[in-house]
Structure formats: C-alpha cells, structure tokens
N, C-alpha and C positions, 0 to 999 in steps of 0.2 A: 424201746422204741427206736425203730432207724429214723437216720440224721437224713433220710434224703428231702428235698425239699418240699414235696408232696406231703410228708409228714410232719413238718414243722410248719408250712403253713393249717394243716389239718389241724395241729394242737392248740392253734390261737381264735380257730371257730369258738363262739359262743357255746356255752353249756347249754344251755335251752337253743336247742339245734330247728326251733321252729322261728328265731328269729330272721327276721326277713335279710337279705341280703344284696336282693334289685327288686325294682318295681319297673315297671318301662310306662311308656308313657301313656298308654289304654289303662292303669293301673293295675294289670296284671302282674302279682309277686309271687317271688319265689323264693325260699326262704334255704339256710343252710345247709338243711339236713338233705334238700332237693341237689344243691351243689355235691355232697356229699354221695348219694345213693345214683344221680345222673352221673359222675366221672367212674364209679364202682362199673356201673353196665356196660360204659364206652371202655374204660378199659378190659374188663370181660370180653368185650366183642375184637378187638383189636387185636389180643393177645391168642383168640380163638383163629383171627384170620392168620395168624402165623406170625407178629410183629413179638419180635425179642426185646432184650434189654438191648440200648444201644443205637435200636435201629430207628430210622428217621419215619415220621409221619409226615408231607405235605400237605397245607391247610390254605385253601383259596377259597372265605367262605366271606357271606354279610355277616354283620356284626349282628351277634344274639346273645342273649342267657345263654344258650345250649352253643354256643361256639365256647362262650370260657371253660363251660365246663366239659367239651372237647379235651380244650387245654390241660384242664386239672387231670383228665384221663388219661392223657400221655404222660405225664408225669408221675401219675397214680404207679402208671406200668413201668417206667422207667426208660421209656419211650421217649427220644428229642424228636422237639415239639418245632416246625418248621412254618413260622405264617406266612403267606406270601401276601399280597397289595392285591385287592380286586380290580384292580386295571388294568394287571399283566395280560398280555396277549399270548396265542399259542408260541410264538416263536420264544418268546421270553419264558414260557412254560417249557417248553422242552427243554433249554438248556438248566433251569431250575434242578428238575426230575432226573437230565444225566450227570448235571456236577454232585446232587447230593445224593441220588439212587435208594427215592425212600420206597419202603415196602407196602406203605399204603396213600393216596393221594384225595382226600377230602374237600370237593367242588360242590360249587353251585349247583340245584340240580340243570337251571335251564342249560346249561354248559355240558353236562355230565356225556354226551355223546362224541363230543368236541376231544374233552379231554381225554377220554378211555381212548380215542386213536391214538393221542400223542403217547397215554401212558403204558399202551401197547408195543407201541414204537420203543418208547424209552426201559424197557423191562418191569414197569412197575405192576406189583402182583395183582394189586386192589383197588378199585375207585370205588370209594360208598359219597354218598352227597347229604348236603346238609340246608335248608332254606332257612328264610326268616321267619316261618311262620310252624319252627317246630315242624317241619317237614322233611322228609327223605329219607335214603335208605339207612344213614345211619341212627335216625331215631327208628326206623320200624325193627331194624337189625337186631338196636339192642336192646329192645321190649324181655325177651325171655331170660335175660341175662340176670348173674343173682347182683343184688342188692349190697355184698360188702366183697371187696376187693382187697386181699393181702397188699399193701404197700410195696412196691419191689426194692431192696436194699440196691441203696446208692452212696457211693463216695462220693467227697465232697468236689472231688474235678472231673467227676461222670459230667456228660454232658449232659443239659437239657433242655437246650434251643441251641438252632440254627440261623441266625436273622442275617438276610442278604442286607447289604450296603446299598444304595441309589444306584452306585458304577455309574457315576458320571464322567469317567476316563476306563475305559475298557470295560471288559464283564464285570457285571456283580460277583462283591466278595462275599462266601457265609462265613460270620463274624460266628464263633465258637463260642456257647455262654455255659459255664459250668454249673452244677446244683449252686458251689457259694457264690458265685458271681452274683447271680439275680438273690439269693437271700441275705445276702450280706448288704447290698444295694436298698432290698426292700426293709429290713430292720431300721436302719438308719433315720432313711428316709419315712419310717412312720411315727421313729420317734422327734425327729429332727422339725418336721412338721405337726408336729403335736398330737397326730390322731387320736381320735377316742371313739370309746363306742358309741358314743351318741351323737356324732358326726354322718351327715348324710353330703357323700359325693355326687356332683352335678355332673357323670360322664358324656360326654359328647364327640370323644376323639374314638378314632376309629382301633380297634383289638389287635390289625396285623403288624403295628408296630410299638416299640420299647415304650415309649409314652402314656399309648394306652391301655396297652396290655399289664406289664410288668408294672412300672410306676404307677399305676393310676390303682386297679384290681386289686396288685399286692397290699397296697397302704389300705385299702377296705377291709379285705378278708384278714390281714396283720391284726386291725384293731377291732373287728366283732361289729364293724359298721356296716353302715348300709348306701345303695349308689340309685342313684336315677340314672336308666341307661338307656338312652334314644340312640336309634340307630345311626346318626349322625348331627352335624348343628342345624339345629331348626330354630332361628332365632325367636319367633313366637313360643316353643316350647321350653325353651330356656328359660323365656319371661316368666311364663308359667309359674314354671317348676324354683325359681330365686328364693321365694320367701319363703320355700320349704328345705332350702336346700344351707348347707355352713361350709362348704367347701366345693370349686371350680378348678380344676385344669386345663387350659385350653393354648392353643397358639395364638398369638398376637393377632389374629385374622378374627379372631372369636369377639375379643375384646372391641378391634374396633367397628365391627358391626353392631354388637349392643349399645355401643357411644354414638353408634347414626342415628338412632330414636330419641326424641325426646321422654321418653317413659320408661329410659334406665334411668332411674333414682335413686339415690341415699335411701327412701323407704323401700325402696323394691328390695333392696340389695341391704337390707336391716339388720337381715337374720346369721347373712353371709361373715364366716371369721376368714377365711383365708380365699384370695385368689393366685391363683399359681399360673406362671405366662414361661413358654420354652419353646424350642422346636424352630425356633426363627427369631430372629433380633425385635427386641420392641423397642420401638421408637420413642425417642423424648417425648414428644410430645405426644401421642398415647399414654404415656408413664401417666406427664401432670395433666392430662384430661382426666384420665380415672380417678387420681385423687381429687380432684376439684368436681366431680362431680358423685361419687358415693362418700366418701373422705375416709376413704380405705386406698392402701398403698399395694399394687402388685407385686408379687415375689416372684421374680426372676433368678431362675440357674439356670446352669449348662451342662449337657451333657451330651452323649453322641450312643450309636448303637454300637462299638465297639465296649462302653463301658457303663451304660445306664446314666446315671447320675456324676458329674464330680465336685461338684460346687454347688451353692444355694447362698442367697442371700436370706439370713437371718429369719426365725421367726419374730422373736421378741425386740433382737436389736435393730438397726437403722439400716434401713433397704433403701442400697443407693442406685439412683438412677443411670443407666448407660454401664452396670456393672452386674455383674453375674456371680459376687459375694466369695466368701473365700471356701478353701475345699473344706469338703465335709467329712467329718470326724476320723475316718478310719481312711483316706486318701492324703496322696499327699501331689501338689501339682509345683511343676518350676516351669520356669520360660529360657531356653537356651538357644543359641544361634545353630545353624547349619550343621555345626562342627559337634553338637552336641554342648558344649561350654556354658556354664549355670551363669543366666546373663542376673543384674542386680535390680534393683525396684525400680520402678517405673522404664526399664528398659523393655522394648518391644524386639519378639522373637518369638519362636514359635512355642506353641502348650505343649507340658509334655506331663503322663499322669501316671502314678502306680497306686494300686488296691487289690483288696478280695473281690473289689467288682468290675478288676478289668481283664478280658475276654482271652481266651486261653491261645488265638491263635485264627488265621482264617482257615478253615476246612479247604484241606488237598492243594493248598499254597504255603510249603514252609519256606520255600524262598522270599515272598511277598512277608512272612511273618517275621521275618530273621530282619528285613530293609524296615519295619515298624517300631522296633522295639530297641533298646538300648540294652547293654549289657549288662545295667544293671539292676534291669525290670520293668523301666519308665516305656512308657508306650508312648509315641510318637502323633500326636492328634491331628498336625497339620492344620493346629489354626492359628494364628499367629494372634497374638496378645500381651497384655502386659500388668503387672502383678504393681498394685501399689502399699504404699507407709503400713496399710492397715490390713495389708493380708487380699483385700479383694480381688479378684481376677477381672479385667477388661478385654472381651474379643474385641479385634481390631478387623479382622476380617478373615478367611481362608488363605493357605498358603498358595491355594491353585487358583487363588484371584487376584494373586499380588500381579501387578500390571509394571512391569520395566521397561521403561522407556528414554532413549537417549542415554542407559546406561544407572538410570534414577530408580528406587523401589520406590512403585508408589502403592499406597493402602488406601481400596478404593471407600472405605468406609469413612475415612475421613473428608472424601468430595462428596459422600452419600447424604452427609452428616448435614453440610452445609448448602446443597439444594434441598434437601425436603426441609429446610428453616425457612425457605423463600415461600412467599406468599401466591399462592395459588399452584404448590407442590401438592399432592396424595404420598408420593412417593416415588423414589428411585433407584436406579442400582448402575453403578459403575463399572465399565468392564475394560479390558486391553484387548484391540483388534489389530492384527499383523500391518507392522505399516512400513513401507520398502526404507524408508530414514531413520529412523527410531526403533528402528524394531516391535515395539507396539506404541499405538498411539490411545492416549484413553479417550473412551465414547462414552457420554452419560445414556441414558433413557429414563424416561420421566411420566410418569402418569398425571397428567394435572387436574386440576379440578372439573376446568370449562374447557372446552376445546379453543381453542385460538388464546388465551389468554394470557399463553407467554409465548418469547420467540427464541430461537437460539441464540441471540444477539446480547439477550438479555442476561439470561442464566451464563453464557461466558461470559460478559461483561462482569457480572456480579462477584462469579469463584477470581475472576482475576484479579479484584482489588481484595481479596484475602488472603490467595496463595499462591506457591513459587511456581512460575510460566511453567514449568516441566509437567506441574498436577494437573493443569486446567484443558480441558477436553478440548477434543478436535471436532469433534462433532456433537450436538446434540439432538435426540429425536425422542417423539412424544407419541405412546400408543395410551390404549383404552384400558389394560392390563398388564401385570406381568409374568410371566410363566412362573408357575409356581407346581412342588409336588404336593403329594398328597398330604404330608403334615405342615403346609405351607409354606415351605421355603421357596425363594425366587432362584430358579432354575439357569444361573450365570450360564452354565454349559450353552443351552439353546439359544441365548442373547448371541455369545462367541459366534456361534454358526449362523443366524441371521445377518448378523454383519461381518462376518471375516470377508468378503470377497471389495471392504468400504472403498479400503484405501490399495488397491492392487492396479497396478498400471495395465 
C-alpha cells in the first residue's frame, strides 16, 4: 500500500463502506463508498484533462459533499489541492492563478464566465465548475469516468495543499502543506480528541480553510464517523441538529450566538461530549457562560494555517480558561525574544513551533521562508505569548499588533481583557494608530450593548485606575460591529486604516 495520504486516510474508512459519512441538512446521505467511487471519477477526470503529479488544482467552490470529495480527488491523483475563500474577487483571483499557476481552476458555476477570462489571461488550461446542488461541469464531466482509481504514489514531503495566508501585510502567502504535514496533524488530533466511530460531527465551518477542511473531515474520515454538514451556521439548524450530534467545532462567534437564545440548554446540548472553540480568541466570559449554562467546558487550541494544530487543551484533564493548553504530543513549542533566545516560564515573547505538521515553506518565497524559520527548525508564529508552571501556552496577542508607544511595548490584549469586563462591553479590540509624539498612540473600539450607554470618559477613566498612563487609550470609539474574516477573526489590519489618519496634524 502507498503511504501517500489519500491512502492512509482510505485505509481507516469503515469496512462496511455503506456507512454513512455526511447527511446535510434536507437529510440527504452519502455514505463512504460514495466518498470513495466520487474522488475515483474526479480524479479520472482531472488526470484525463492533463493534471500530473504535482501540479496544482485551484478550488473556489460552496461548501458541499462533492466539494470534499473534489478534495479527496486531488489527492487520490497526487494533485495539490489549493482552496481559495468564496469572497475572493477577480483581482485577488488573478494573482491566486499567476503566483501558483494551476492547470486546472474549479468555480462557482454562476462565476464560471467571470473566471475563464481571468484563467485565460493567467494561462490556466481548465475551468470545470462545481454548485451546491451537485451541479456543473465537473459532476457531468466525470459521469463516464471508472469507478476505482489507482492511488498515485507519494512521499511523505510531496506536496498536498497549497493554503494562502489572509496577507494582511502584503500579498498572500501559499503556506506549502506536505502529504505528513496534514496526516501527522490529523492522527493526533483524532486520537487526542478521542474520536470514535460512533461520533457524529456538527460541521458548520466552511471547507476552504484548515479548520474545516483538514481538522474537522480529517478527524471524521480518521475515525469511520459520521458529520452533519450545513452549508454554513444556521443557528436554527444547529439547534436542530444538537441532540443528534457528540461533537461541534466552531469559532467563538458560533458559541456566542447559540448563548443569545434562551433555548441553548444543558438538555439540548445532553448528547454533546466535546465542544471545540479556535480560529479567534474566546472570551472569559463566553468560556464561563457555556459552562454555566450546558455544564460542559469548551476546548480551546491554537493553531494557524502554517501548521494546522499545535496545542489543545486537554480532553480528559483541566481545560483552563484564557489558555490554549499545552503542545500536542508530537510538537514541540517555546517562546523566545527577538533574538531568537528561549525565554523562561511565565515570560512573554513570541511562539515559536516545530513538527511533522509544520509547513515545508511558502511556495516561490524562499526568502520570506529563510526570515520564518530558525536554524534549527522552529517556525516563527509571530504571536506573542507565554508558557506557564504547567506547560499551557497563553496568546497574549499578535506580534503585528503589539502597539509601541513612547518607547513602551504595549499588548493590546491585555486593555482588551479589561474593557470587555466592563458592564455594557459585547466586545473590543485594541489597536496602535501613528501619533506625531509617541509614535503610536493606543485607540480602543468597542461594541457595546446599547447605543449611548457608555462614554469615552468612562472606559478611560476606568482602564486608568488599573493601568500604567502609557496603556491607557487616547481615543475611544464605539461601532455596531467588528470587522471580522471569514473564520471570524477581528480584522486589526482595517481598524489601523480606519483610523490612521486620528491623530496627524
């Protein structure tokens, strides 16, 4: 049997290959053997349009059954598997298509007209299209295609996805994921989380990123389980779908939309063993709502699209709050200053990680990968944090949101910490805006509950009888939201440029 990763997750499919594997939410299933004999035809068809070993597939589709099993098709072939964000706009598509120059590029079909100019433009050979509703050309494509597909032999640092970065400071990077990267990642993490066959996943998070794709899929198909897979969070379908479901992954945004109802319940939520929270920091006080109202504790890690997973707070042991647990079994993580220099516990500096599952490098920037990485393998995360007594890893915040001012590092998570404690916060985020004195002056923004209900007067008043004059903001301002991307993280980048021009004479 080859080791490539297509066949190692193939070998942990159930024996009884009519077990079901998604249901979506009309209760339409589809069971293993359908995963199995649908990636056989896509890859048949892919391999017939001319795509090698090696060579990249571009994937800009809605979330479906038959987009995973796209996935499993690229990989079936040997084919790196490249998702992109169904938000990208053509300009962002074009430089997609020329930085990674794949041979075939799988859209939308409403789009499909759209894209074939750009992928004309950009050289690419192929556009087939893909809908939500089992539609397009690559399901009619691969109708006559056979039914079992030789495995394409792959080593273990062949590539097998391409996953761009956000590039909230220049272009997007594509983060290079090897066959062991994502399988050494998904191993782990399916026994780390205890999956079992008889584990039914609540999916809600979208496929073109590590999250959903790789984390979420992998630990299904790893354990012979089975997912509920809605095309995105429909909080009524969620409800639904709870007391049929033993396990959720979702972003802190998931969570506290189901805690805006009074009819998430400890019985709703009965059947559920595991909730898993990542992709964005959760908040204390989301932490102890959830336990105080299911009397189930969420599991918080960390990880990023350079390396999947590196950390997890505990299944069995004590899942502590405002902490993202220690690394996981086959990683190893430190926190060192600037200079590189292994700082000591409870010292705050930035995360630095090595594994099987961290990323071989960014495609066609070895200079960018040489400034990442230390010499002696540790990858450079750029979040700043701090490791305590017991091993846990604490984010304190991003390196590129540390805010210096007057010469002071300030960590905006720590001002973040202590207005969203303030009564009539939703939440907020901290940022450093260029200020002619100080060189950046910090500015909060704030979602509040009610409109008028606080003043700036008051929230500086407040952080000032806790902390040193240098932390405490110069401004504060209060909108209705906050920018956030698609796996909910708050968008610091577009805060910076809303207000850079606050404080300029």
């Amino acid at each position: 049997m080859t080791n490539s990763l297509f066949m190692r997750i193939r070998s942990r499919f159930p024996a009884d290959l009519s077990s079901v594997l998604i249901e979506t939410p009309t209760g339409k299933t589809y069971s293993y053997g359908d995963a199995d004999t649908y990636s056989a035809k896509i890859a048949g068809l892919l391999t017939e349009r001319g795509a090698k070993k090696g060579d990249r597939v571009a994937v800009q589709v809605d979330k479906s059954p038959e987009a995973l099993f796209l996935y499993l098709g690229c990989i079936r072939a040997g084919l790196v598997y490249l998702p992109l964000n169904t938000a990208y706009q053509a300009g962002e598509l074009a430089y997609f298509m020329g930085n990674a120059s794949p041979v075939i590029f799988v859209c939308q079909p409403h789009r499909a007209e759209e894209v074939k100019a750009i992928a004309d433009a950009q050289g690419v050979k192929h556009v087939l299209t893909l809908g939500m509703e089992a539609d397009g050309s690559l399901i009619d494509d691969m109708a006559p295609q056979a039914e079992d597909f030789p495995a394409v032999e792959c080593a273990d640092d062949d590539l097998a996805a391409i996953l761009y970065t956000s590039g909230t400071t220049g272009k997007p990077k594509g983060a290079m994921m090897t066959q062991m990267n994502l399988w050494s990642n998904a191993s782990t993490l399916e026994k780390l989380w205890g999956f079992e066959r008889n584990d039914t996943l609540l999916h809600a998070l979208p496929i073109f990123h590590t999250h959903g794709l790789f984390i979420a899929c992998h630990c299904v198909m790893l354990s012979g389980s089975k997912m509920f897979f809605l095309p995105k969070f429909d909080r009524d379908q969620v409800m639904a779908l709870l007391p049929r479901s033993t396990v959720m992954m979702g972003v802190p945004t998931f969570y506290v939309r189901l805690l805006s109802g009074g009819d998430f319940t400890a019985d709703v939520s009965a059947n559920m063993r595991l909730f898993i929270s990542g992709s964005a920091p959760l908040l204390p006080e989301t932490f102890t709502a959830f336990v105080q109202r299911t009397g189930k504790t969420l599991l918080e890690r960390y990880g990023m699209t350079e390396m999947g997973m590196a950390t997890s707070n505990p299944l069995d042991d004590e899942r502590i709050v405002h902490t993202v647990g220690p690394a996981l079994p086959d990683v190893d993580v430190r926190v060192c200053d600037e200079e590189g220099n292994v700082l000591g516990t409870d010292e705050i500096g930035v995360l630095e990680a090595r594994g099987p599952n961290v990323f071989a490098g960014y495609w066609q920037m070895p200079e960018k990968t040489a400034e990442e990485f230390r010499s002696d393998g540790f990858f450079i995360t750029g979040d700043i944090a701090m490791i305590d007594a017991k091993g846990y890893v604490h984010i304190v915040g991003r390196a590129k949101d540390l805010v210096i001012s007057g010469g002071f590092n300030i960590y905006p998570k720590e001002i973040e910490t202590l207005i969203d404690k303030m009564d009539g916060v939703v939440e907020s985020a901290v940022i450093g805006v260029q200020h002619p004195d100080f060189g950046e002056a910090v500015v909060a923004v704030i979602v509040p509950e009610q409109k008028d209900t606080l003043s700036e007067d008051e929230v500086i008043g407040s952080i000032k009888s806790q902390l040193a004059n240098f932390k405490v903001p110069k401004r504060v301002f209060f909108v209705n939201e906050l920018p956030r991307n698609a796996m909910g993280k708050v968008q610091k980048n577009i805060l910076r440029e809303d207000y850079k021009a606050l404080f300029t004479k």
